[in-house]
C-alpha positions as CSV (number, residue, x, y, z in Angstrom):
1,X,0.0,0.0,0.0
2,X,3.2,2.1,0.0
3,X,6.6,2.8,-1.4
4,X,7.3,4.5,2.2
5,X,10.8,3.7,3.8
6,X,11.8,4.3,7.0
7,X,14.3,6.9,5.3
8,X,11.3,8.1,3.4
9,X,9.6,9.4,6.7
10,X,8.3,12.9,6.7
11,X,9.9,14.7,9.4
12,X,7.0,15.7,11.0
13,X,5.0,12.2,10.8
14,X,4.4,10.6,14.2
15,X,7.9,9.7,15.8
16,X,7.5,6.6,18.2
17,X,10.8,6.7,19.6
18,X,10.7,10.1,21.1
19,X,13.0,9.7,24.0
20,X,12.0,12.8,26.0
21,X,9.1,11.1,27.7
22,X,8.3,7.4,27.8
23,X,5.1,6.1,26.8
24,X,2.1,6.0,29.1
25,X,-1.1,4.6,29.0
26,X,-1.9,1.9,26.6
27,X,0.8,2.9,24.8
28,X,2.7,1.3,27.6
29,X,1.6,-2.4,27.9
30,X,1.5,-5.0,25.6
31,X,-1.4,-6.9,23.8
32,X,-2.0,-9.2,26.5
33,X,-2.9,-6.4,29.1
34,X,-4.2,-3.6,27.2
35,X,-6.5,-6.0,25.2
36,X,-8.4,-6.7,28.7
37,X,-10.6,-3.7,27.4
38,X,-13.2,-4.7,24.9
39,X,-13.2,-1.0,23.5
40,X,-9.5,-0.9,22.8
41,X,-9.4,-4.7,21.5
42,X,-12.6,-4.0,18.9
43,X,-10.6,-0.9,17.9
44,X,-7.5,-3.1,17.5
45,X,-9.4,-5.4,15.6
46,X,-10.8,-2.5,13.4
47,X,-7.0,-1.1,12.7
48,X,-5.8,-4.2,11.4
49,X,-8.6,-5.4,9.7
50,X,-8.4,-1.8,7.7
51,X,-4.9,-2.3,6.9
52,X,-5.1,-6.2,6.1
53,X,-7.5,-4.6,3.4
54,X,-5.6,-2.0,2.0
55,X,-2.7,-4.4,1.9
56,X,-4.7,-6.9,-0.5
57,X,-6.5,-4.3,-2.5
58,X,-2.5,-2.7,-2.9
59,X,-1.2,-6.3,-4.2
60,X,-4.3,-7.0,-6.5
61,X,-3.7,-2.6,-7.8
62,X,0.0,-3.1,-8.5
63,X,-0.1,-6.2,-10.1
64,X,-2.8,-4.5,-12.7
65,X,-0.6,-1.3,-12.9
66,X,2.6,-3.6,-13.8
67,X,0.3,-4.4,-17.5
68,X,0.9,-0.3,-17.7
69,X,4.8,-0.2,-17.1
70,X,6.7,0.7,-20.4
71,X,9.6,-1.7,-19.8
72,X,10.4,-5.0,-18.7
73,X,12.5,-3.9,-15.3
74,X,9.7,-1.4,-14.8
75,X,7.3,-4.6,-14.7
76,X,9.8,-6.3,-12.9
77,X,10.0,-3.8,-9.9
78,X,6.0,-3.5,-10.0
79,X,5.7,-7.0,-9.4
80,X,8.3,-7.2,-6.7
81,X,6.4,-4.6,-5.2
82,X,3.2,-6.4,-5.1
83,X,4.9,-9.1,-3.9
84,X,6.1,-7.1,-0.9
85,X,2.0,-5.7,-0.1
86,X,0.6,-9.1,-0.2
87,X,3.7,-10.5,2.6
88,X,2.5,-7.2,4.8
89,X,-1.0,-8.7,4.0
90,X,0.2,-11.9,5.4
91,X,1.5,-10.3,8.4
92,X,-1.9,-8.9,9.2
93,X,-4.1,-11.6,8.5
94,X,-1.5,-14.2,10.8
95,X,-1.7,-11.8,13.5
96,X,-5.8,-11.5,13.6
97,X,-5.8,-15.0,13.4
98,X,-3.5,-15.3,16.0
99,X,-5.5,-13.2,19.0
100,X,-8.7,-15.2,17.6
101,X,-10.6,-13.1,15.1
102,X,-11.5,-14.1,11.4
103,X,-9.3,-12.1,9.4
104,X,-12.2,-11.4,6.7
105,X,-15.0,-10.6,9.0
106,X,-12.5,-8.1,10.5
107,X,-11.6,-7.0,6.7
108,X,-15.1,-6.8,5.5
109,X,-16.3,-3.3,7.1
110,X,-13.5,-1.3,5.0
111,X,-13.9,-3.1,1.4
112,X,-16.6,-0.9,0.0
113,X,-14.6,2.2,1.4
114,X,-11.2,0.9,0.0
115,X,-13.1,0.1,-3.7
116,X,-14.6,3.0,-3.6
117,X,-11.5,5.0,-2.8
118,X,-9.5,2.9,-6.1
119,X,-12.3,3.1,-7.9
120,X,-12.8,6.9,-7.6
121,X,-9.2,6.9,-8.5
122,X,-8.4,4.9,-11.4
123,X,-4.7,5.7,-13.1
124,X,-5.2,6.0,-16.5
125,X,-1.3,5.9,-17.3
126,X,1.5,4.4,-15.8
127,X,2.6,7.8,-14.3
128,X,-0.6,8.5,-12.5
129,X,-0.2,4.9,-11.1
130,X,3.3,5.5,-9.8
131,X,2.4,8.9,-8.0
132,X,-0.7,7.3,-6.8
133,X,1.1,4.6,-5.2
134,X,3.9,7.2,-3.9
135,X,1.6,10.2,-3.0
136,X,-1.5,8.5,-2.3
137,X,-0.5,5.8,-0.3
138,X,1.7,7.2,1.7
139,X,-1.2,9.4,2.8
140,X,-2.6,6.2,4.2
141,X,0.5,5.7,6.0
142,X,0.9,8.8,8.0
143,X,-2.5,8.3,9.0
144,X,-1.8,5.1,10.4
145,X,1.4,5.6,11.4
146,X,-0.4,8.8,14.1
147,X,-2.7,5.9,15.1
148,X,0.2,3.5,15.7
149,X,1.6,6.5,18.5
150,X,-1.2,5.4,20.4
151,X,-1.0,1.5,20.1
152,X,0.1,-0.8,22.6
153,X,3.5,-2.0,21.9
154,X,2.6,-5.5,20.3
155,X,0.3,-4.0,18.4
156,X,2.3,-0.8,17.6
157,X,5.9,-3.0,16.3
158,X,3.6,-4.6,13.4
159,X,2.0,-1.3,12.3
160,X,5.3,0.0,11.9
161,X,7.3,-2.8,10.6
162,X,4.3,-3.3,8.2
163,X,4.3,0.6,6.8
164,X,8.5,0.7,7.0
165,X,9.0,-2.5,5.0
166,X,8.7,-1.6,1.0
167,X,11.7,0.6,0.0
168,X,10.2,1.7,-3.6
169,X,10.1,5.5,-2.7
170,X,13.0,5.9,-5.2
171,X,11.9,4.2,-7.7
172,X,8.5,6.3,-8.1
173,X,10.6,9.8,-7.7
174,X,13.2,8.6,-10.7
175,X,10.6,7.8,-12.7
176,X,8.2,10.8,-12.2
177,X,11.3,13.4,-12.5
178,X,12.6,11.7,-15.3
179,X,9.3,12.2,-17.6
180,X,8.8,16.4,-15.7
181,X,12.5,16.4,-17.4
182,X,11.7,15.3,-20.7
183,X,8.5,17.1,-20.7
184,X,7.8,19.6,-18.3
185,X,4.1,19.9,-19.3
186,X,3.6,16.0,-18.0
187,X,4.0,18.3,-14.5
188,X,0.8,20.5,-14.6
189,X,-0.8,17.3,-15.0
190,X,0.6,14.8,-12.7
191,X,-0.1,17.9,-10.0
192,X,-3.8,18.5,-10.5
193,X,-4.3,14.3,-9.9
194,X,-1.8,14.7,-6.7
195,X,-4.3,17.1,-5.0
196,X,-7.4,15.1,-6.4
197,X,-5.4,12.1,-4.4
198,X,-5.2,13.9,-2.1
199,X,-8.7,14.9,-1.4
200,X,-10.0,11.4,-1.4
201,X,-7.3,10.0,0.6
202,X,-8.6,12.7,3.6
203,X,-12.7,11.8,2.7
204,X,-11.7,8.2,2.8
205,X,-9.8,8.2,5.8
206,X,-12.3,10.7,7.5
207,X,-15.2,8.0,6.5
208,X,-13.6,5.1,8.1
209,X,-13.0,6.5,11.2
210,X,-16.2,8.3,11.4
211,X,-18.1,5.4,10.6
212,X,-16.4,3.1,13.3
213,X,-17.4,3.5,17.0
214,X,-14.3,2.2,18.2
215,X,-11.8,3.7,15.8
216,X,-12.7,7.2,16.2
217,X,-13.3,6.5,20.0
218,X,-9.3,5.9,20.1
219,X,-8.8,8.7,18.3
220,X,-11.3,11.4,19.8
221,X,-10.6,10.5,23.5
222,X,-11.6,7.6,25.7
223,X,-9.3,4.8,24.5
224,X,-5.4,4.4,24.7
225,X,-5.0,7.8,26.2
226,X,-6.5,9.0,22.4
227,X,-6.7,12.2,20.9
228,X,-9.2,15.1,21.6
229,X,-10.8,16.9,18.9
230,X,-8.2,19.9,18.4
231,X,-5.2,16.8,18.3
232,X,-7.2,15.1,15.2
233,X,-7.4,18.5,13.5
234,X,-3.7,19.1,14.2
235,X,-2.8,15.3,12.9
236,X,-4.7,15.8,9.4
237,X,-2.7,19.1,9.5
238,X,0.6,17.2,9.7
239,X,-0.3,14.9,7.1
240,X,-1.3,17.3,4.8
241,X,2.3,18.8,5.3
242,X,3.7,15.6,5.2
243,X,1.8,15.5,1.8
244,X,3.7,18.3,0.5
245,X,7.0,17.2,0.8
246,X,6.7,14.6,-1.1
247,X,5.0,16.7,-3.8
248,X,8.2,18.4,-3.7
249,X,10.1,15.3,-3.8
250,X,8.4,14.3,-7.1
251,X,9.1,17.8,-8.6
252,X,5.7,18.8,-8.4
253,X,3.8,21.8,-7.1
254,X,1.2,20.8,-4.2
């Protein structure tokens, strides 16, 4: 679902490893205790049943965007990047499994907003596919990478490992500065979809959490020492700047 790296981070996404002040909270334990409230484990459940989603719909989306690529390598490294969203998929699915839920029941809620979201935002070249998966994506990231902040530790390790583990962020900024070089009007273009990404990435990610008790419980207040209102404004605000950077990183106005 992402070509973020761990050196891709945007400098002012969540940081986990702020060592100015330990975690507290449910940030503090581990599965086993902070799962002994139903609240927090539904909204667990909710999390990774989100992301086990948008790791599959990822893998099935770059697999049919690899039919775009102009060359073989750039077919190649498509694949291998599919490859990498459906072992994150794995991951996810294992670990619902492994604390007793059905990974498609905890899937199910998020398909029609995930299809939706793809469908609404359909690449109709291979460059508008490579900035979707670098710019739109990554979106998804930072918001569940702000989410993570507030995880227990367990919980909060595969989140991370699961958004760190790709490594493609180069590839998509060669690629996309190499056609702005050879034709600078291919810019304006790949711009306007950027911000349409954009958009949509915020409505869909707004929806989800809006449309799930528990998730937007955890992030409003009352679970895993969440977020109050003003805190959720201020974390759409970082991931909008976070969204800009890599604008800029792509050679692109935001």
């Amino acid at each position: 679902m992402r070509f973020m790296t761990s050196s891709d981070k945007p400098d002012n996404a969540a940081d986990t490893s702020d060592t100015t002040a330990g975690p507290t909270g449910v940030a503090a334990m581990d599965w086993a205790a902070a799962s002994a409230d139903p609240q927090y484990r539904a909204a667990v459940v909710d999390l990774l049943g989100a992301l086990a989603y948008g790791e599959l719909a990822a893998f099935e989306r770059l697999a049919e965007d690899a039919k775009l690529a102009p060359t073989l390598s750039d077919k190649a490294e498509l694949a291998k990047m599919a490859s990498a969203e459906f072992h994150h998929f794995e991951r996810l699915r294992d670990r619902l499994a492994g604390i007793g839920e059905e990974p498609t029941q905890a899937m199910e809620p998020f398909v029609a907003a995930y299809d939706g979201f793809h469908k609404q935002t359909a690449p109709s070249d291979w460059l508008e596919g490579l900035v979707k998966a670098y710019v739109g994506d990554s979106i998804a990231s930072d918001f569940y990478r702000e989410v993570a902040a507030r995880l227990d530790s367990d919980t909060r390790a595969l989140v991370l490992a699961v958004l760190d583990d790709t490594g493609h962020g180069g590839f998509a900024v060669e690629k996309v500065r190499a056609a702005i070089d050879a034709d600078p009007r291919v810019g304006g273009r790949l711009a306007l979809w950027a911000r349409r990404l954009m958009g949509e990435a915020l409505s869909q990610s707004q929806r989800v959490v809006a449309d799930r008790d528990a998730l937007s419980t955890m992030l409003v207040g009352g679970v895993a020492d969440g977020f109050d209102l003003a805190e959720v404004g201020r974390m759409f605000s970082r991931i909008t700047e976070a969204h800009t950077k890599r604008m800029a990183a792509l050679g692109l106005a935001a």
